[in-house]
matplotlib code that plots the C-alpha trace (Angstrom):
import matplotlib.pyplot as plt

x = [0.0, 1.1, 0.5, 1.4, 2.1, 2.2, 3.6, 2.1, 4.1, 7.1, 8.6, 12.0, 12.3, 16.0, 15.0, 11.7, 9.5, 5.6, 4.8, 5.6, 2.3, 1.6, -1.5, -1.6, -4.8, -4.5, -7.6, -7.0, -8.0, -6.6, -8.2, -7.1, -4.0, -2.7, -1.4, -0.1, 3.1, 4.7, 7.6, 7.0, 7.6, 4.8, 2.0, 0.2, 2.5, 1.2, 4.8, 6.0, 7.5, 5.3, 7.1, 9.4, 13.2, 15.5, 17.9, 20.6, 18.1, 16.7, 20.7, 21.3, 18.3, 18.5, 22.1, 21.0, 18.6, 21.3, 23.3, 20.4, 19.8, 22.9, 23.3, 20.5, 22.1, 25.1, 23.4, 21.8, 25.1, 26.8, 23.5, 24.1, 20.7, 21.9, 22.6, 24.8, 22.2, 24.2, 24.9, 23.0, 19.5, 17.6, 15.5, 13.8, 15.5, 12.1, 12.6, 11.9, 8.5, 5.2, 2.6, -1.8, -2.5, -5.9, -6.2, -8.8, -12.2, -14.0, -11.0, -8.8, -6.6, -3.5, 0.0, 3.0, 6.7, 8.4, 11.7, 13.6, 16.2, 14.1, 11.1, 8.9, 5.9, 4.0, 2.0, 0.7, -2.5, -4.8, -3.8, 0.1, 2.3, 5.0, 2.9, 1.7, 0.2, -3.2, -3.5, -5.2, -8.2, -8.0, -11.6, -13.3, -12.1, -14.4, -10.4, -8.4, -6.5, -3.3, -0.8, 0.2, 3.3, 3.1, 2.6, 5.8, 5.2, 6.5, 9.5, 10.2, 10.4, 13.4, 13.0, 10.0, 8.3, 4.8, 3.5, 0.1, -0.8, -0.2, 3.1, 4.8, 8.3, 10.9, 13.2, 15.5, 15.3, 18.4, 17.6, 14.3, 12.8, 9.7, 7.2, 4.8, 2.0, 2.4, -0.9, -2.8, -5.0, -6.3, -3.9, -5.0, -2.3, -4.4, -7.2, -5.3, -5.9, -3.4, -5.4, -4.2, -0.9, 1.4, 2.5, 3.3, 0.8, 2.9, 2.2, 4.8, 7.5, 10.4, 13.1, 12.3, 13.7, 10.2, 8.8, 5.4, 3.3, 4.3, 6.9, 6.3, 8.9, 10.3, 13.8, 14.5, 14.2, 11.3, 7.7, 8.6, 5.8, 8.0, 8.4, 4.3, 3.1, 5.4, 2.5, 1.1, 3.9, 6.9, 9.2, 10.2, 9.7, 11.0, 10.6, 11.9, 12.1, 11.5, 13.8, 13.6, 13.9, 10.8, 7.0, 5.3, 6.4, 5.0, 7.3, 6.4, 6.8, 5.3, 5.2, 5.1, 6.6, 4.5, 5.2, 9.3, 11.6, 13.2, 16.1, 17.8, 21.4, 22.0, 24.3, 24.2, 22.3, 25.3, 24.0, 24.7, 23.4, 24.2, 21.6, 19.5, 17.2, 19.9, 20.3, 24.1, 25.6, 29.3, 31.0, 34.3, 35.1, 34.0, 35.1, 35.1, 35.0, 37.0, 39.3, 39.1, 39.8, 42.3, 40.4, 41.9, 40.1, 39.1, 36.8, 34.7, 34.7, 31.7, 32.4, 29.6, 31.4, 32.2, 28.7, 31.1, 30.4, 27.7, 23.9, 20.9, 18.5, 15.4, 15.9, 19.0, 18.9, 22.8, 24.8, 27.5, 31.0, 33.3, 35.8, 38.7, 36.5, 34.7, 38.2, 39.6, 36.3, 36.0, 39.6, 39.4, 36.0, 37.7, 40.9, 38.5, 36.2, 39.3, 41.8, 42.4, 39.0, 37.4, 35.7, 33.7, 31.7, 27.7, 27.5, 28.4, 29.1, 32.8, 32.9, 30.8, 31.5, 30.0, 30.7, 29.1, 31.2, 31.5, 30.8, 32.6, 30.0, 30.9, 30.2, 29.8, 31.1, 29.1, 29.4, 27.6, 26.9, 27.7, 25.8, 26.8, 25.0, 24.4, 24.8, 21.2, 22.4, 25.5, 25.0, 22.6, 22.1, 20.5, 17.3, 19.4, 22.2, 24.7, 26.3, 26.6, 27.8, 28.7, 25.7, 28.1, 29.9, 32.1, 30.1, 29.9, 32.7, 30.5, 28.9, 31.4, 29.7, 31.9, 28.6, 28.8, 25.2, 23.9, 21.2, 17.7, 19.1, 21.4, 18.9, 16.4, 15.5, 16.5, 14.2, 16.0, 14.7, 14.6, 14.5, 15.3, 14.3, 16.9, 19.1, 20.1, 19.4, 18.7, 19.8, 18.6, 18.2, 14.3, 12.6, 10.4, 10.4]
y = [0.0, 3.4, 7.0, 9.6, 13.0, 15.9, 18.6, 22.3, 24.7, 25.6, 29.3, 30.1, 33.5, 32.8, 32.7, 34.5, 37.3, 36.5, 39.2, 37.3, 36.3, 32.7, 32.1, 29.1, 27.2, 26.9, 26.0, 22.6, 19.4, 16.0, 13.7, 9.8, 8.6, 11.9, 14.8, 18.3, 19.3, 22.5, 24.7, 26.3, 30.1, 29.4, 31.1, 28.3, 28.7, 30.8, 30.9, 32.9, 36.2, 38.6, 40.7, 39.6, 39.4, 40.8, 38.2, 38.8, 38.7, 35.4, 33.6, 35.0, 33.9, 30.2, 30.3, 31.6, 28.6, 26.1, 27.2, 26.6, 23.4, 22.0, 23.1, 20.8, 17.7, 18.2, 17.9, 14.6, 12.6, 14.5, 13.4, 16.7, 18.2, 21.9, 23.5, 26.7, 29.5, 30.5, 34.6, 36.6, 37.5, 33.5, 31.8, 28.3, 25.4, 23.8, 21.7, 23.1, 20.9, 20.9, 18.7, 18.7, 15.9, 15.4, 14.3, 13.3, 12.4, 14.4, 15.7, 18.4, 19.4, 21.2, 21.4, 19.1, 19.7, 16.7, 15.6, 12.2, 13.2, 13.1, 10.1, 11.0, 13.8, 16.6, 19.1, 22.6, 21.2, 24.1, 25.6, 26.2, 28.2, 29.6, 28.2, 30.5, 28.3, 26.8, 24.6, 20.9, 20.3, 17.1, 17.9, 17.7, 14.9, 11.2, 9.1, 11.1, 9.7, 9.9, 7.6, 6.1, 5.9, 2.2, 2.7, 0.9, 4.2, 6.5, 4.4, 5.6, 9.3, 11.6, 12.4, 10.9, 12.1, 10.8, 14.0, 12.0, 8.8, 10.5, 10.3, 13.7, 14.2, 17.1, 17.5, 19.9, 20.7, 23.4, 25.9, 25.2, 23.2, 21.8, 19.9, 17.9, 15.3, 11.5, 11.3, 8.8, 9.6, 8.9, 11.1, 10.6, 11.3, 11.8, 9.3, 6.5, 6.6, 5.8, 5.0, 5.0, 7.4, 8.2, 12.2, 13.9, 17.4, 20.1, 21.7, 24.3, 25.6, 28.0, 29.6, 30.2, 26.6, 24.8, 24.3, 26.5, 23.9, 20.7, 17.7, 14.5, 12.2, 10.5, 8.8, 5.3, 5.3, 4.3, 6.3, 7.6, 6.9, 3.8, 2.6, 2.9, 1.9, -1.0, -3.2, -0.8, 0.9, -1.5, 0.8, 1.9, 5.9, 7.9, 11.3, 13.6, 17.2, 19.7, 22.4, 25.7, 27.6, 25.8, 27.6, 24.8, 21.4, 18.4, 16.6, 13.7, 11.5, 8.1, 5.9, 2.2, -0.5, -0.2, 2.0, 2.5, 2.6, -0.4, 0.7, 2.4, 1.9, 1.3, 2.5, 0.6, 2.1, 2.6, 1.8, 4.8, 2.9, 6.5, 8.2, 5.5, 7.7, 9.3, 8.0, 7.4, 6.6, 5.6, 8.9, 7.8, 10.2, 13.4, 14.2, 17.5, 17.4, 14.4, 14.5, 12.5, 15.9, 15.2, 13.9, 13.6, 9.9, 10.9, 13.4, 11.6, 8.5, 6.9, 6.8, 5.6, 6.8, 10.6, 10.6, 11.8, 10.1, 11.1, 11.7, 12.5, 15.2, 16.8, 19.5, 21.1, 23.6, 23.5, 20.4, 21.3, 19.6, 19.2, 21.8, 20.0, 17.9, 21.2, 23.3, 19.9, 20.5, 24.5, 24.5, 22.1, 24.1, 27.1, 25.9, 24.6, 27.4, 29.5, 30.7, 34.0, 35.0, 37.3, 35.2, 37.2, 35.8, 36.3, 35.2, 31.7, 31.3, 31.7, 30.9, 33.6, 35.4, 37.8, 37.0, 34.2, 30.3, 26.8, 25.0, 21.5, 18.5, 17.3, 13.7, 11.6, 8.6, 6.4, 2.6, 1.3, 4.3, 8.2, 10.6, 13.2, 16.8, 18.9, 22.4, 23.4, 21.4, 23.1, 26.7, 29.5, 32.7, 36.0, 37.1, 38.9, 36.9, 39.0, 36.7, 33.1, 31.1, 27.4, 26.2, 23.9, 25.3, 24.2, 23.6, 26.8, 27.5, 28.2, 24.4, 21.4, 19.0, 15.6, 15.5, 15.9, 16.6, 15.7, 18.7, 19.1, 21.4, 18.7, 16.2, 18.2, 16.1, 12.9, 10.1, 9.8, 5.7, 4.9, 1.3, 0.2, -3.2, -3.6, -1.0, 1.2, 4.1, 4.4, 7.6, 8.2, 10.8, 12.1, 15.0, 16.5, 20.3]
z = [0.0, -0.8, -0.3, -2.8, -1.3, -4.2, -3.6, -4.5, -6.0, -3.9, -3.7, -1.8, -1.6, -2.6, -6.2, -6.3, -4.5, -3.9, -6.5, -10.2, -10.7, -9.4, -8.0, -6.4, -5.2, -1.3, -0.9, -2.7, -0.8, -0.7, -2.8, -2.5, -1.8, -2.4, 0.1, -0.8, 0.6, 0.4, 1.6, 4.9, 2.7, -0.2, -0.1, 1.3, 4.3, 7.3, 8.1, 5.1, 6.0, 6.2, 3.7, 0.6, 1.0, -1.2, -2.4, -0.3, 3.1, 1.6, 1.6, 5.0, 6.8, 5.4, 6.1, 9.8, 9.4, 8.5, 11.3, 14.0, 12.0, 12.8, 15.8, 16.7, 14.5, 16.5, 19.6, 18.9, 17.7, 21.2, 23.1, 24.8, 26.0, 26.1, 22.8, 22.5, 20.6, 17.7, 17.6, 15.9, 14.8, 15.5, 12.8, 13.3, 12.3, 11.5, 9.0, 5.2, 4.0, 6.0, 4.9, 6.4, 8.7, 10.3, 13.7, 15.9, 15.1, 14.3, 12.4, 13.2, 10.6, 11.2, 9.6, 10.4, 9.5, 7.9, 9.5, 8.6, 11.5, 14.8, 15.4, 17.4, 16.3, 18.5, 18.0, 19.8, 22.0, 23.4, 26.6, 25.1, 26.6, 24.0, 20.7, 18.0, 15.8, 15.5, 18.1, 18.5, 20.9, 22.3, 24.0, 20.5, 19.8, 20.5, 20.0, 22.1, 25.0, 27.4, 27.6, 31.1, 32.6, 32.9, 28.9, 27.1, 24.8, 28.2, 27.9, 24.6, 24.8, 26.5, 30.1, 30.7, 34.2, 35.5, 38.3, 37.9, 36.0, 32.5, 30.7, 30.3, 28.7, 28.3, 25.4, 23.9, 19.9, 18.4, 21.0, 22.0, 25.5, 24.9, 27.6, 26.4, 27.4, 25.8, 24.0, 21.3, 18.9, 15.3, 12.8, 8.9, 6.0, 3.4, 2.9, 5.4, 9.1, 11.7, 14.8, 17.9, 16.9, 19.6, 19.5, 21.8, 22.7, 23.7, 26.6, 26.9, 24.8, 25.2, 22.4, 18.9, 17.0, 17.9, 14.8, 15.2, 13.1, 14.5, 13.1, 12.0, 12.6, 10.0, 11.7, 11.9, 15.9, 18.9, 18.2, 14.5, 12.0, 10.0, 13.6, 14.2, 10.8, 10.2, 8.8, 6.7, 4.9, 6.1, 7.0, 3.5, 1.7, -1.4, -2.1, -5.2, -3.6, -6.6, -7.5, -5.8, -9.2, -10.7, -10.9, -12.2, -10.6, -8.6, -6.5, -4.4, -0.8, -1.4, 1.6, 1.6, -1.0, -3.8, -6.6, -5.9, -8.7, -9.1, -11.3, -8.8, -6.8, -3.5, -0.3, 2.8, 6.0, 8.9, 12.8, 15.2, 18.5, 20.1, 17.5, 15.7, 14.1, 11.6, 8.4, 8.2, 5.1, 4.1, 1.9, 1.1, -1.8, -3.3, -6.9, -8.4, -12.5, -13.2, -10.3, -6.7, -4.3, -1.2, 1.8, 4.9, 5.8, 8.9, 7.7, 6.0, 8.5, 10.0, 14.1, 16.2, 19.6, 18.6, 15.6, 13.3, 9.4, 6.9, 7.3, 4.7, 6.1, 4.5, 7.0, 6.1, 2.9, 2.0, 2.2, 4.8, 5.2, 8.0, 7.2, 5.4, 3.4, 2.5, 1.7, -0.2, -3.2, -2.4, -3.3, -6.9, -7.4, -7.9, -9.8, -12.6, -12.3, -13.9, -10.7, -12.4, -11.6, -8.6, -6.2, -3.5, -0.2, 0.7, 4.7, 4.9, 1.6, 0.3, -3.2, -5.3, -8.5, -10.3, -13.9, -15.5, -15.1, -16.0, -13.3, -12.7, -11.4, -8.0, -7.5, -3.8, -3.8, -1.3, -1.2, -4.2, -5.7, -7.0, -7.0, -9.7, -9.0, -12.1, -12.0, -10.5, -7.8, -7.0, -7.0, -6.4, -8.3, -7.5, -9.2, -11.5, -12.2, -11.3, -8.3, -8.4, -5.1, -4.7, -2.7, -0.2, 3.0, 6.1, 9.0, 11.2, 13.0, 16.2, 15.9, 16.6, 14.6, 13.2, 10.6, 6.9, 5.8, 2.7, 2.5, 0.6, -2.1, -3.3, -3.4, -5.4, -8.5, -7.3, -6.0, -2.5, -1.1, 2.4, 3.0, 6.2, 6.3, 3.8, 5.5, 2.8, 0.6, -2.8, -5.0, -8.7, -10.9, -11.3, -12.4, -10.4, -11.4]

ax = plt.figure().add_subplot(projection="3d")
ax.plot(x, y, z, "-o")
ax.set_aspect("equal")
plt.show()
């Protein structure tokens, strides 16, 4: 059985402002087996800014993002439950696609951030302190229950506390603390419901990385939905994230067996008993045109004690390497690029020009397979195209992280397969845009 998730059309204010003209219809139900998704800045999204960015504002927030982002990754492979708030002005590190669930019968219908790097879900639950969003009312709904801290559910969550019979927990996300109640309930994706869902209903929330619509867990780990709809979709999804650039696209999450692609290579799935939700793959190279760039191993080496190795994540916009795996392809980038040319910096981002270039592919080498980005995958350009940048960076030098992160604008028209029965991932080339 499978669900197909469609997504709407998708605006990131780094390529375009809400005033070119697209009108999309947000009004749109979910028919079927199929649910919308869309960017948390479309203008579906209540989140959107409130007013458009200029270019240059749109790169530094989701850098600002990014940095907050990992921040929070670095935190789970440390299993540290404080997280330095990086300096600066804050933005959430929610992660980039929300999708509508309904919950509760009768149904509620509210807005859930997808995540493949945490497991278990919440939501904002009436009676929130710190929540802005629109907020769940577990009195209207006829399914609606606590869990109980004799539950094997309470033994699941972080910091699990029982003042009364019902299961509460505590957890930390980026630079957020979040108290919740351990609740069940129906949730519906699309036309299938999930009765009986454990989520947590948040009762309290501090600092601004909560994501203000809710998360849907999509790990590998204890409470995630593959871990709580094992018999339906068997612990196996794909998705082909569209490009940012595109007006008119449709890209896709399909849950469950059925319909995958079956000519498609494989990289084996790496165990991280210290963080079991991410999915860890093996990087061993990274080429840049035709030449294997000068890795220091280490760098790119999967370690289950210190986290350090290589991870997928829908959450992060731009792929980010430790730093001398970063400087090894900065460095080749801008040799083929032409070295007698002016390169120039935007935030993060060290590796811009203002003049038009050939760019080189850059190809990961995992275990089993490459993955060979084309040019829309590798750099960003202003509305204009006056300044291009190379859309890969070193991690921040205010966040210790040992992680390489394959990030979402990398992956954008590929079919990305997560199949952890088989434990491994699947990469191959698919136009979504």
């Amino acid at each position: 059985m499978k669900i197909l998730l469609s997504f709407t059309p998708l605006i990131l204010f780094l390529f375009f402002s809400l005033g070119q003209g697209l009108n999309p219809n947000c009004d749109a139900q979910d028919h079927g087996s199929n649910l919308q998704v869309f960017h948390v800045f479309s203008p579906c999204s209540p989140f959107k800014p409130s007013n458009p960015l200029s270019w240059e504002e749109s790169v530094l927030q989701l850098q600002a993002k990014d940095k907050v982002r990992l921040q929070f990754l670095a935190s789970l492979v440390a299993k540290r439950s404080i997280v330095p708030i990086a300096s600066g002005r804050q933005f959430t590190q929610s992660p980039t696609y929300i999708v509508r669930a309904k919950i509760g019968n009768p149904a509620q219908t509210l807005l859930m951030a997808m995540d493949n790097s945490n497991d278990a879900s919440w939501i904002p639950c009436t009676g929130c302190e710190g929540c802005s969003s629109t907020l769940f009312v577990p009195d209207k709904s006829t399914t609606f229950k606590n869990v109980s801290c004799l539950a094997s559910e309470c033994k699941q969550v972080s910091n699990p506390t029982c003042g009364g019979s019902v299961c509460a927990f505590n957890l930390t996300y980026g630079s957020s603390s979040i108290a919740a109640n351990l609740v069940q309930d129906t949730v519906t994706l699309a036309t299938d419901p999930l009765p009986g869902y454990t989520f947590g209903c948040i009762a309290k929330t501090t600092g601004t990385s909560t994501p203000p619509q809710g998360l849907l867990g999509l790990g590998r780990g204890p409470l995630s939905l593959l871990s709580q709809t094992q018999n339906l979709y068997q612990s196996i999804f794909s998705y082909c994230l569209p490009s940012f650039k595109s007006l008119n696209f449709s890209g896709s999450l399909k849950l469950g067996p059925s319909a995958q692609p079956k000519n498609i290579k494989f990289t084996p799935l790496l165990k991280n008993p210290r963080r079991s939700s991410l999915y860890y793959v093996n990087l061993f190279a990274i080429r840049v045109g035709n030449k294997i760039v000068d890795i220091p191993p280490p760098a790119l080496a999967f370690n289950p004690t210190t986290g350090a190795g290589t991870i997928f994540d829908s959450g992060t916009v731009f792929t980010r390497l430790v730093k001398p795996a970063y400087v090894a392809v900065r460095d080749e980038f801008r040799r083929r690029v032409g070295a007698n040319l002016t390169v120039t910096s935007l935030g993060g981002f060290d590796t811009c020009y203002t003049v038009p270039i050939v760019t080189p592919t850059i190809t990961f080498l995992f275990d089993g397979m490459n993955v060979t980005l084309p040019q829309d995958n590798i750099l960003i350009h202003s509305t204009a195209g006056s300044t291009t940048c190379l859309a890969m960076a070193s991690a921040p030098d205010n966040v210790n992280s040992v992680l390489n992160v394959i990030a979402n604008m990398q992956q954008q028209n590929h079919r990305v397969l997560y199949d952890v029965p088989n434990s491994r991932i699947g990469v191959s080339r698919e136009f979504c845009s």
